[in-house]
C-alpha positions as CSV (number, residue, x, y, z in Angstrom):
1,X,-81.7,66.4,-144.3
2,X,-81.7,66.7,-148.0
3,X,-78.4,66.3,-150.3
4,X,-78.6,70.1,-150.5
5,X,-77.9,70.6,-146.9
6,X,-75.4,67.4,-146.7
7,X,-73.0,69.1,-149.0
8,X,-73.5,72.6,-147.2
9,X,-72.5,71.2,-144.0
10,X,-69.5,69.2,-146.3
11,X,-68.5,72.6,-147.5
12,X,-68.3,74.1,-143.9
13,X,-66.6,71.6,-142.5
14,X,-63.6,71.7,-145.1
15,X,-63.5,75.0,-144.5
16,X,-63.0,75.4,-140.8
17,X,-59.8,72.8,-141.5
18,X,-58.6,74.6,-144.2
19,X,-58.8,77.8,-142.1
20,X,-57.2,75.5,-138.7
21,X,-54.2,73.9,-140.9
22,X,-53.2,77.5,-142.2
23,X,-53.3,78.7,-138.8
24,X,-51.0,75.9,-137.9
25,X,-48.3,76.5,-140.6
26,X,-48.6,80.5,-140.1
27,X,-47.4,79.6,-136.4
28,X,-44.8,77.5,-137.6
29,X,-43.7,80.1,-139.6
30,X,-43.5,82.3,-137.2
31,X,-41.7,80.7,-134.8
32,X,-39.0,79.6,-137.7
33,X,-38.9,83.2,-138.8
34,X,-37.9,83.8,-134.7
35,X,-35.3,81.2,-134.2
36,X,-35.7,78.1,-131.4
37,X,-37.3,78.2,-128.4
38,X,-35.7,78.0,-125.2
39,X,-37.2,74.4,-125.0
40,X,-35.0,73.4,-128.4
41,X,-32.2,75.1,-127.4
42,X,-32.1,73.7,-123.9
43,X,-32.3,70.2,-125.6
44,X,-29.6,70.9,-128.6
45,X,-27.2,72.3,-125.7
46,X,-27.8,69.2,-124.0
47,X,-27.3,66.4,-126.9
48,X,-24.0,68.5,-127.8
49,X,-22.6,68.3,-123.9
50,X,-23.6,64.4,-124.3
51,X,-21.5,64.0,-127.8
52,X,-18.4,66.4,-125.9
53,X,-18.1,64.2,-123.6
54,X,-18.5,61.0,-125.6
55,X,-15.8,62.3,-128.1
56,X,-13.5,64.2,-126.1
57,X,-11.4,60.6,-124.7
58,X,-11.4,59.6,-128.5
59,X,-9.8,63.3,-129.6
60,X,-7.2,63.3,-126.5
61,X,-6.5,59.7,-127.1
62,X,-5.8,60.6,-130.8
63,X,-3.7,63.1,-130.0
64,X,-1.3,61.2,-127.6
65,X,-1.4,58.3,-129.9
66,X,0.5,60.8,-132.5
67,X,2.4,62.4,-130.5
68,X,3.8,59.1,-129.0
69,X,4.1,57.4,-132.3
70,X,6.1,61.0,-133.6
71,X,8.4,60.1,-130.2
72,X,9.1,56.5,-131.2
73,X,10.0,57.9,-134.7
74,X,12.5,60.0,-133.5
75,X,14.1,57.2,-131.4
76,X,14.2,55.1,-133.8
77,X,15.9,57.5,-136.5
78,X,18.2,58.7,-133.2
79,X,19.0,55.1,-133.0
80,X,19.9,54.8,-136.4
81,X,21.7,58.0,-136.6
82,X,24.0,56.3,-133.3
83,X,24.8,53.2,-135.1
84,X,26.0,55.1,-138.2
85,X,28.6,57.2,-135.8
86,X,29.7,54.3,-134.6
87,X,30.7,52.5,-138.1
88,X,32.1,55.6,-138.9
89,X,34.3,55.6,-135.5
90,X,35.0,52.1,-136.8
91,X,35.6,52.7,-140.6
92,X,37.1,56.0,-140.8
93,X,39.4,56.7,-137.7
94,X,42.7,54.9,-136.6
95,X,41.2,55.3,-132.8
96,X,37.8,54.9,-132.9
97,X,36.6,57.9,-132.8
98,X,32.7,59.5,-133.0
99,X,33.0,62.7,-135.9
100,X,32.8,65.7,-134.3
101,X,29.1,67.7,-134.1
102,X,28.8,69.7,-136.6
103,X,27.8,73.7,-136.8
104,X,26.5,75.4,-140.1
105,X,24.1,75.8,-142.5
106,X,21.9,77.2,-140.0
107,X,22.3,74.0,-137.8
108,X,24.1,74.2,-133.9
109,X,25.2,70.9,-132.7
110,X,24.0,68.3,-135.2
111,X,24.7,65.1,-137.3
112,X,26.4,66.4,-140.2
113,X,27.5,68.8,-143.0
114,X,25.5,67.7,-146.2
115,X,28.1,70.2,-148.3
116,X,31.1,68.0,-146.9
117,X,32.6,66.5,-150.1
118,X,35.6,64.7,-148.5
119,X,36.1,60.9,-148.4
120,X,35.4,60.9,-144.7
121,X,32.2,63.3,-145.5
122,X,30.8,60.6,-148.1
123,X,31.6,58.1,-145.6
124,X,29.4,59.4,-143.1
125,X,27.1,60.1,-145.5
126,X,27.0,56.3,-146.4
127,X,26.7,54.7,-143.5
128,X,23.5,57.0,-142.4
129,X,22.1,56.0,-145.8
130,X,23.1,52.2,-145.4
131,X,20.8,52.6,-142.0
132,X,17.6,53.6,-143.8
133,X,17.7,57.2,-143.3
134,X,16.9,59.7,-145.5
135,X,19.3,62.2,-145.4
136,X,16.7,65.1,-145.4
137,X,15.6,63.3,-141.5
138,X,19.3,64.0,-140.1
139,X,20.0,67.1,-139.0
140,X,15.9,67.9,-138.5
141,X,12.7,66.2,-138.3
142,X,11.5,67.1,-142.2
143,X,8.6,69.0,-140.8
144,X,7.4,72.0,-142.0
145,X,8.9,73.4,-139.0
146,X,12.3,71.4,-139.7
147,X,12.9,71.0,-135.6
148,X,16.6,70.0,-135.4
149,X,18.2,67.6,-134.1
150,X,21.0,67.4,-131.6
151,X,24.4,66.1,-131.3
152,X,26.0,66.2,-128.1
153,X,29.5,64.0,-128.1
154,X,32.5,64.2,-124.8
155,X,35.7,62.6,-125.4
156,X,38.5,61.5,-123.4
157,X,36.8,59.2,-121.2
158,X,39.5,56.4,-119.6
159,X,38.6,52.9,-118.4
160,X,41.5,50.5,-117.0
161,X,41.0,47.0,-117.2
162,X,43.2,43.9,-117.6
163,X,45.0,43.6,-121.0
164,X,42.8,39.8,-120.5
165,X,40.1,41.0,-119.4
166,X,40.0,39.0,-116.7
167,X,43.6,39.0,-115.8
168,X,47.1,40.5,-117.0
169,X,48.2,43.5,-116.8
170,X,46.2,46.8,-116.9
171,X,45.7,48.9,-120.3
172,X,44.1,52.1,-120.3
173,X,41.2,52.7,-123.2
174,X,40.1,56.3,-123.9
175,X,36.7,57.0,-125.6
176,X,34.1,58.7,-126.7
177,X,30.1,59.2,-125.5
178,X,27.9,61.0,-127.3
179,X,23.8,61.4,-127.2
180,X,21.5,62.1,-130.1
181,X,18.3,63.2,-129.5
182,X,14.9,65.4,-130.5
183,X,14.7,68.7,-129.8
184,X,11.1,71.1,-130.4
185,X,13.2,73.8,-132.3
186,X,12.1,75.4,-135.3
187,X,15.1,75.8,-137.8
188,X,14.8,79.7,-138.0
189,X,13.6,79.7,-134.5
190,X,15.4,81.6,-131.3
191,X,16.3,78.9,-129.8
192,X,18.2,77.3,-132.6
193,X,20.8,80.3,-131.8
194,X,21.9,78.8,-129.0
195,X,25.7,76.5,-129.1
196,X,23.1,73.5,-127.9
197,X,19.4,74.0,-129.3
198,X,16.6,73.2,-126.8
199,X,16.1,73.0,-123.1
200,X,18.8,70.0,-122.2
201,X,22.0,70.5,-120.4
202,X,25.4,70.2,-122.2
203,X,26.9,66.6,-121.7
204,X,30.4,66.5,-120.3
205,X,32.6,63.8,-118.5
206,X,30.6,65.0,-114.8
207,X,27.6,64.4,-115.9
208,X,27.3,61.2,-118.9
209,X,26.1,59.0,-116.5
210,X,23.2,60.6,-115.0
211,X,22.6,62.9,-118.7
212,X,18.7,62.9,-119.9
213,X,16.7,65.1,-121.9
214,X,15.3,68.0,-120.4
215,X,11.9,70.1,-120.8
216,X,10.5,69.4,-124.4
217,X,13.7,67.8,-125.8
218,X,13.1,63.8,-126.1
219,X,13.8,60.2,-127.5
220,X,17.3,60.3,-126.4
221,X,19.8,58.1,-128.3
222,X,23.3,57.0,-126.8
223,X,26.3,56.1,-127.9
224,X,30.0,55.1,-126.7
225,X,32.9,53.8,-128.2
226,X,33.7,52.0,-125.6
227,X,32.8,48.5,-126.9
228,X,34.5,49.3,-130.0
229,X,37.4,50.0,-128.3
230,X,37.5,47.2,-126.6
231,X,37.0,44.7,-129.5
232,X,40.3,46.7,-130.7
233,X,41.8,45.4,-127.5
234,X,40.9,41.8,-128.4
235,X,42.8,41.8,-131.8
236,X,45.5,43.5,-130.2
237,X,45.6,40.9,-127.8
238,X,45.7,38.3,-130.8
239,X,48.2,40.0,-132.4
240,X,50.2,39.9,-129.3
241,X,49.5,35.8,-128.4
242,X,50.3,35.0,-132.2
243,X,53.8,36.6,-131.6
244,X,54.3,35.1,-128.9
245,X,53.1,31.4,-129.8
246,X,54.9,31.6,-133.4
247,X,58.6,32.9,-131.9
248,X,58.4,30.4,-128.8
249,X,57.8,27.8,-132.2
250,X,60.4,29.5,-133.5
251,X,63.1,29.2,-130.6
252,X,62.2,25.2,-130.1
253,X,62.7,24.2,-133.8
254,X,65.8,25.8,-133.5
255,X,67.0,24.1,-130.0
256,X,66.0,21.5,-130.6
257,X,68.3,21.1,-133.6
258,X,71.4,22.4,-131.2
259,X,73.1,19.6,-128.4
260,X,71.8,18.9,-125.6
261,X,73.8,20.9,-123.3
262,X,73.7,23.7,-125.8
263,X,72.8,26.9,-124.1
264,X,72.4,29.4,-127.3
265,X,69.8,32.1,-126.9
266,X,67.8,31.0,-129.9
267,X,65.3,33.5,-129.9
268,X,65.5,35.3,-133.4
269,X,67.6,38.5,-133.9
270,X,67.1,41.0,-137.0
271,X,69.1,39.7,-139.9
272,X,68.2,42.5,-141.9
273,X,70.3,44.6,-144.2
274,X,71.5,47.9,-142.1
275,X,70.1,46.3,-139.1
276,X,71.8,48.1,-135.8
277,X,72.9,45.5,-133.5
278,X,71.7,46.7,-130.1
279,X,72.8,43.6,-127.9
280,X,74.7,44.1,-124.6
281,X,72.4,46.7,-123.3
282,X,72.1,47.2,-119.4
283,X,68.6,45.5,-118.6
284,X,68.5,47.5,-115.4
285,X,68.5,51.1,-117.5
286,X,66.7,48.9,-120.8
287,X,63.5,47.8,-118.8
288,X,64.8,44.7,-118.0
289,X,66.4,44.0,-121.8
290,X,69.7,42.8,-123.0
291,X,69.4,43.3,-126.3
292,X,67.6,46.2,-128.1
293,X,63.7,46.4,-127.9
294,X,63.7,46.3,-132.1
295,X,60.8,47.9,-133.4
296,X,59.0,45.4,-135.6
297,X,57.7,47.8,-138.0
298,X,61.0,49.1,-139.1
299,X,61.7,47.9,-142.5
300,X,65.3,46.7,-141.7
301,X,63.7,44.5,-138.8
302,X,62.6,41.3,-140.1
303,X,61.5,39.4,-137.0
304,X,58.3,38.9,-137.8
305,X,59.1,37.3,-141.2
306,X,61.3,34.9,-139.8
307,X,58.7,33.1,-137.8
308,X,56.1,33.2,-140.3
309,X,54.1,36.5,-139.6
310,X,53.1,39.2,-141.8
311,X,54.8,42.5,-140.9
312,X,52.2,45.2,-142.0
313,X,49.8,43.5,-139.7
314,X,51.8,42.4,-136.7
315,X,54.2,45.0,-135.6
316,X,51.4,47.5,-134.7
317,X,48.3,47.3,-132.5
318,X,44.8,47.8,-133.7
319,X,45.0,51.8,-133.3
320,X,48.4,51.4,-135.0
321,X,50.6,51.9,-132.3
322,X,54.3,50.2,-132.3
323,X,54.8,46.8,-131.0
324,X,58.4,46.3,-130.1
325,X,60.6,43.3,-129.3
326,X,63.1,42.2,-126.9
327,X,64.7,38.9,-127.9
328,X,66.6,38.7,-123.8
329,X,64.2,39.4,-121.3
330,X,65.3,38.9,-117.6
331,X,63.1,40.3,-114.8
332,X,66.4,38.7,-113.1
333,X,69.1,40.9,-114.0
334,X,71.4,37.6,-114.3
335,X,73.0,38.6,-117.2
336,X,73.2,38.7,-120.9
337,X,72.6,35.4,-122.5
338,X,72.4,34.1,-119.2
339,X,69.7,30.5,-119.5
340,X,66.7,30.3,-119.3
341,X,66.2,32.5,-121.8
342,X,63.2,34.7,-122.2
343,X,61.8,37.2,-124.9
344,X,59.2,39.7,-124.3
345,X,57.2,42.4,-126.5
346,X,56.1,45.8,-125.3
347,X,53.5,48.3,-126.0
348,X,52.5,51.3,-124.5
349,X,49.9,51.3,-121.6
350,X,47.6,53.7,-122.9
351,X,46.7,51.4,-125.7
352,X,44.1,53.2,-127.5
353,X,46.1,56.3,-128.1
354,X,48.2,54.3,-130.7
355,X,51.4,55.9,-128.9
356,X,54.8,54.0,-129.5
357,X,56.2,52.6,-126.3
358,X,57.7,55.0,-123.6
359,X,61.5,53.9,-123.9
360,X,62.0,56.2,-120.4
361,X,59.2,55.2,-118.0
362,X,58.6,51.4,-117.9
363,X,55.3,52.3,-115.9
364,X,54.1,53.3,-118.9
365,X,54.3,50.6,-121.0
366,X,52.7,46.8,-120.7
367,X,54.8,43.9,-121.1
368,X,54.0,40.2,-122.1
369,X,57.0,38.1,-121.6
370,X,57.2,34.3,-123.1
């Protein structure tokens, strides 16, 4: 074959390639220009089932993650919101008492009024801010949809236990319970109108103990006075002993300056100017006193001074209710001035409604003789 013909058959043969790959891309084309075949689409449908189902866990495990790290937020700001009542019960009443939930502002049943300019509204105000709080996460989440927040507070509650808490007689302490929690309620939504926003039951004195959150309310917060009403207790108690120990002090110094067969009541009697003198009372009609139950807050009385205490502090319990003195105590009924001789101090029995003694019923008052 001559050179000729070689690059003939050269020629050819780039042609029918050139004519094969054009044929190829046309097809291409075409099939492009008609969209996948059922092959493709059977075979994308099937790599996107494989990534659903890969993903999916990862998306539904996101999403709990949030909403259970949105749930510990809210307890911990209920929390928070609970120990700022309770400094305020502390702070800010003479009994110990949680603030009352507030209504307003387009808010049922919350924390607080942010337009309360009073000392006990800064107060409040303070002591949420001393926890951490921002004030605009009080009454409401700070979400866009600013779901509120609920208050819920019963008071009145009574325990009885012994004035010693293991022993003595019994006192009665009233206080408060109250339960702060999350609710799903949208500021301006419908049920926000309600006297308690969201789906849980009002708390009362029949149900506190069993109480939860119902439906999608949640991260419950509680709080009682309780405790705080029995650390009150204590210092009453201290108050009470310190009287006690500093007259009985009191009476020996003086005895034991007097002769030996000497048998003068030496408890201390009011020496104040104006003072009534109230001795020679029937003990059987004067709860078992001889003398007047003198009320140690009263200016004129001036007991406490003479064996060494502070009045202010001493004639009153820790809710401020009077503390009163009997200088010739006999459970007896031997007589006035009649050795041994006894005193005694008396407050009421329901403690922790800083009532003055009952001068009528005895029942209702404790006594602590010495």
């Amino acid at each position: 074959m001559n050179q000729l013909e070689q690059r003939e058959g050269h020629y050819m043969g780039n042609q029918c390639r050139l004519k094969r790959d054009q044929a190829r891309v046309l097809s291409h084309l075409r099939r492009a220009q008609g969209g996948f075949t059922l092959i493709e689409l059977l075979i994308t449908s099937a790599i996107l089932g494989i990534f659903a189902v890969l993903v999916a866990p990862s998306i539904n495990m996101l999403g709990a993650l949030t909403t259970a790290n949105n749930n510990q937020k809210q307890l911990v700001n209920n929390r928070l919101v609970a120990t700022a009542l309770l400094l305020w019960a502390k702070n800010n009443t003479a009994l110990g008492q949680l603030p009352a939930p507030y209504s307003g502002s387009g808010y049922n049943s919350t924390i607080y009024n942010t337009g309360d300019t009073s000392a006990s509204g800064l107060a409040l105000q303070q002591f949420l801010q001393q926890q951490g709080l921002s004030l605009s996460e009080v009454n409401d989440d700070n979400f866009a949809a600013h779901r509120v927040r609920v208050f819920q507070k019963v008071a009145g509650l009574t325990e009885s236990i012994p004035i010693y808490v293991q022993s003595g007689p019994l006192v009665t302490l009233t206080y408060d319970f109250g339960v702060i929690y999350q609710t799903a309620c949208a500021i301006n939504s419908s049920c926000n109108t309600a006297t308690i926003p969201g789906d849980s039951a009002a708390l009362s004195s029949s149900n506190y103990t069993t109480w939860s959150v119902s439906g999608t309310d949640m991260s419950p917060a509680f709080v009682s006075t309780l405790p705080l009403q029995e650390a009150m207790l204590d210092l009453t108690v201290q108050r009470l002993n310190t009287i006690r120990d500093k007259t009985v002090v009191y009476y020996n110094a003086q005895r034991l300056g007097a002769a030996p067969n000497d048998t003068t009541n030496w408890f201390p009697a009011p020496t104040g100017s104006g003072t009534a003198n109230l001795s020679g009372a029937s003990a059987a009609t004067n709860q078992f006193c001889y003398d007047g139950w003198y009320q140690l807050n009263a200016a004129n009385v001036n007991i406490l001074p003479q064996v060494g205490l502070g009045q202010s502090e001493f004639s009153v319990t820790a809710w401020g209710g009077r503390i009163e003195y009997c200088r010739d105590y006999d459970l007896t009924l031997a007589g006035a001035g009649v050795a041994p001789h006894y005193a005694a101090v008396r407050i009421n029995q329901s403690v922790s409604t800083g009532s003055a003694p009952d001068s009528s019923v005895a029942g209702n008052n404790v006594f602590i003789s010495f």
